[in-house]
Every structure is written in structure tokens, then in C-alpha cells.
N, C-alpha and C positions, 0 to 999 in steps of 0.2 A: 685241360680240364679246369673248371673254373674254383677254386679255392673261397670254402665258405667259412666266415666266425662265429659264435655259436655264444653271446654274450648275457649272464644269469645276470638276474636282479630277483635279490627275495629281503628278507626283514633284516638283511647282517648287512646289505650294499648291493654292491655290483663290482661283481669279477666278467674284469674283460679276455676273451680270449684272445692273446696274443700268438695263436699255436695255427687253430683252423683244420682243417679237411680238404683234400682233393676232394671232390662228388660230381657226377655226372651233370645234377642243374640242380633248379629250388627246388624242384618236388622233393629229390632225396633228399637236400640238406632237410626240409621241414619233417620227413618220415623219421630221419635221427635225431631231430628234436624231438619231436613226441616220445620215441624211445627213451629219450635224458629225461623229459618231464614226467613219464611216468614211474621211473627208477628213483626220481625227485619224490613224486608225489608218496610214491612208497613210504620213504622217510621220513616226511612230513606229517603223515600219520603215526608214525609210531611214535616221531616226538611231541611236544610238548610247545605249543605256542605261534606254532607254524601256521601263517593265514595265506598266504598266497605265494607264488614265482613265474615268474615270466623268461623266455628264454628270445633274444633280437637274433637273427640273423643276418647277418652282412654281408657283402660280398662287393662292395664297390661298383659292382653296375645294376643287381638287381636287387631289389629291397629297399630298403628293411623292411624283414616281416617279424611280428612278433604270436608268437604263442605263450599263452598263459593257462596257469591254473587258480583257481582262491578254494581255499577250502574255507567253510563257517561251522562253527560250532555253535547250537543254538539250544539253551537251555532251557527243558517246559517244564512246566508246572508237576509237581509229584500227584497232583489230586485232580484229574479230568472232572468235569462238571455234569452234573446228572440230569441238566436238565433245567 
């Protein structure tokens, strides 16, 4: 079974995983990314300053594939125009 790493980059660095996953092939490793990215993005919303994370996948023979998120925050106007 092919052994995948699952390496984050967001606004603090890049934490590499030096740990990994057994998983059957990419598909799943990319299905338990999205799970992490969305348990990420979770967080990201609650705190404060948070604009994006991206998670690489490796695996030594297939990839790198990378999934991301960006969040923006976009500040409008208090007073819509009439016209």
C-alpha cells in the first residue's frame, strides 16, 4: 500500500509531514486532504487573519498534487448608492 505525506503550508510556514498514511492510491489520499482542509478551513474562519492554506501531497512516485483554500475578506461600503 502506497504511503502518502500530507504537507500544510499557511501564513505561520510549512509543516512537513514526516509521519504519512498507508492509503489505497491519490484518490484517497486527496479525499483526506479535503477532510484536513476543511477542518482547517473551519478554524480559519473563526480566527482572525487567516487568508489561505494549501495542503501538497507526496508520495515519491505520484504527484505532487496540491489542494488549497484562500479565504478573502472584503470590506464594502456602509452606504449603497441610490442611484
Amino acid at each position: 500500500m502506497p504511503h502518502y505525506y500530507f504537507d500544510v503550508h499557511d501564513k505561520d510556514g510549512i509543516f512537513h509531514d514526516e509521519v504519512g498514511l498507508d492509503l489505497p492510491d491519490m484518490e484517497t489520499a486527496i479525499t483526506e486532504a479535503r477532510r484536513a482542509l476543511a477542518d482547517m478551513t473551519k478554524e480559519m474562519l473563526i480566527g482572525a487573519g487567516a487568508e489561505g492554506i494549501q495542503i501538497i501531497i507526496h508520495d515519491g512516485a505520484n504527484g505532487p498534487v496540491r489542494l488549497s483554500v484562500s479565504l478573502e475578506t472584503t470590506r464594502l461600503g456602509e452606504h449603497r448608492p441610490d442611484g
